[in-house]
C-alpha positions as CSV (number, residue, x, y, z in Angstrom):
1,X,-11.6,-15.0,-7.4
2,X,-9.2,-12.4,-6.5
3,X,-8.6,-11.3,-3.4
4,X,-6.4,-9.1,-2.0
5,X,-5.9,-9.1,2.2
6,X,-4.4,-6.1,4.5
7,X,-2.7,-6.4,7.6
8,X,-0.5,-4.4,9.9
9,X,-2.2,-1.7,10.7
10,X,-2.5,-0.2,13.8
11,X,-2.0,3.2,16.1
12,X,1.4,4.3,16.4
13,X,3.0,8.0,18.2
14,X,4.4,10.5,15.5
15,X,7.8,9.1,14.1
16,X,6.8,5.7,14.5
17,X,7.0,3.6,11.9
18,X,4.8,0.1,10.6
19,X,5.2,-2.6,8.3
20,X,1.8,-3.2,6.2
21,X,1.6,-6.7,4.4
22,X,-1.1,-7.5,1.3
23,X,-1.5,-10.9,0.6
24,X,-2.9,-11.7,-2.7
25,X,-4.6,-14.7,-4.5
26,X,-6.8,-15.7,-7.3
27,X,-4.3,-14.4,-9.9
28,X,-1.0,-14.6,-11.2
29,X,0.4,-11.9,-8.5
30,X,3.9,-11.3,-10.8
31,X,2.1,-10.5,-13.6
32,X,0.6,-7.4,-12.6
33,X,1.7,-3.7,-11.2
34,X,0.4,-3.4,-7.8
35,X,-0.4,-0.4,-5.2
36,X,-1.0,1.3,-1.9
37,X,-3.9,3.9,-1.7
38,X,-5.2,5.6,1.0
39,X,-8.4,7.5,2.1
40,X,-8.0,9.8,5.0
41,X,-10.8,10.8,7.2
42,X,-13.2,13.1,4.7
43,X,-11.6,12.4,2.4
44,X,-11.5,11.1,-1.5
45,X,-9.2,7.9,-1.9
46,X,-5.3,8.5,-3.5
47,X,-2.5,6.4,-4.4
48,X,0.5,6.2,-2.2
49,X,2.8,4.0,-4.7
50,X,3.0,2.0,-7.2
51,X,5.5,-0.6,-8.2
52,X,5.7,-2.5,-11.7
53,X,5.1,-6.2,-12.4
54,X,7.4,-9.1,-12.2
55,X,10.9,-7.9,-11.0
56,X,9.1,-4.4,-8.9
57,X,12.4,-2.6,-10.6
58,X,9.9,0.6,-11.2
59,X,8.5,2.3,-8.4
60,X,6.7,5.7,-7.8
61,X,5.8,7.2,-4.7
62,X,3.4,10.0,-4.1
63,X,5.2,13.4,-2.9
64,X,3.6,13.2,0.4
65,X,5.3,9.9,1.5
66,X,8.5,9.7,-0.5
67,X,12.1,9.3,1.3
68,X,9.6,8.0,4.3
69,X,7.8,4.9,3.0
70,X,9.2,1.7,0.6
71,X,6.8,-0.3,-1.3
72,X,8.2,-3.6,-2.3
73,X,7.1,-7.3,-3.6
74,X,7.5,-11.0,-3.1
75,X,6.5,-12.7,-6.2
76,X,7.3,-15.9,-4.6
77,X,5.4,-15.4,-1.3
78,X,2.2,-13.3,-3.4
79,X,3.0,-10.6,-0.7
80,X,3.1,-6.6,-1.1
81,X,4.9,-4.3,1.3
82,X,4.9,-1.0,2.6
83,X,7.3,0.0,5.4
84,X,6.1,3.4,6.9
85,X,8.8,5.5,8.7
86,X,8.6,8.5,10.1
87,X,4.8,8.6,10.2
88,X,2.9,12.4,10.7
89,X,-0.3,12.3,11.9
90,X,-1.5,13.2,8.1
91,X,-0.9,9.6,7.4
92,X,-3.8,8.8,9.2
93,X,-6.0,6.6,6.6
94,X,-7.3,3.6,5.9
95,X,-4.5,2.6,3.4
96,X,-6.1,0.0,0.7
97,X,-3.4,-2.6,-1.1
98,X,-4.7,-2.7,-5.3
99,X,-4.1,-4.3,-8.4
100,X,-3.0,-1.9,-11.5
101,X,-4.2,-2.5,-14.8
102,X,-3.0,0.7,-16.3
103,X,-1.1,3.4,-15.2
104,X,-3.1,4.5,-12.4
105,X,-6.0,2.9,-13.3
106,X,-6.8,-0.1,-10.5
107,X,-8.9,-3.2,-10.8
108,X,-9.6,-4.6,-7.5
109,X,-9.4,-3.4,-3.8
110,X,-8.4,-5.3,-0.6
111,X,-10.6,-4.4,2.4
112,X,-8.1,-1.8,3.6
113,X,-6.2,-1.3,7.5
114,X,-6.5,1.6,9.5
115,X,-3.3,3.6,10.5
116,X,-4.0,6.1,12.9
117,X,-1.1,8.6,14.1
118,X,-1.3,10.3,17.1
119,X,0.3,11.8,20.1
């Protein structure tokens, strides 16, 4: 089945920066666009970025996050990134790695990891 597992979270200062890691299995992980979403406290879930099958040459980021975060993929290793630097405590959410069907339309969830910035 698939399954789709978070780590790296954690609780950083403002500026800080963490590395999240999604390992995937039960699929054929270069065949399919993948994404980070997050839900902040209260609040509805959204999509961070997004970055396209096999070579990961087209990414998207959302307004909030881009020029600070980097989504990337290891087809080999069935791994998704996302390097957060220069985290604001609005980044606080449980951020959720997913698998893309469509554009912007996602299949399956990973349990999510909590990032919590704070002074």
């Amino acid at each position: 089945q698939v399954q789709l597992v978070e780590s790296g979270g954690g609780s950083v200062r403002p500026g800080g920066s963490l590395r999240l890691s999604c390992t995937a299995s039960g699929f054929t992980f270069g065949s399919y666009g993948l994404a980070w979403a997050c839900r902040p406290p209260g609040k509805e879930s959204e999509w961070v970025s997004i970055i396209n099958a096999g070579a990961g040459d087209i990414i998207v980021y959302h307004d909030s996050v881009r020029g600070r975060f980097t989504i990337s993929r290891d087809n080999a290793r069935n791994t998704l990134y996302l390097e957060m630097n220069s985290l604001k405590p609005e980044d606080t959410a449980v951020y959720y790695c997913v698998r893309e069907v469509n554009w912007l339309t996602f299949d399956y969830w990973g349990q999510g990891t909590q990032v919590y910035v704070s002074s």
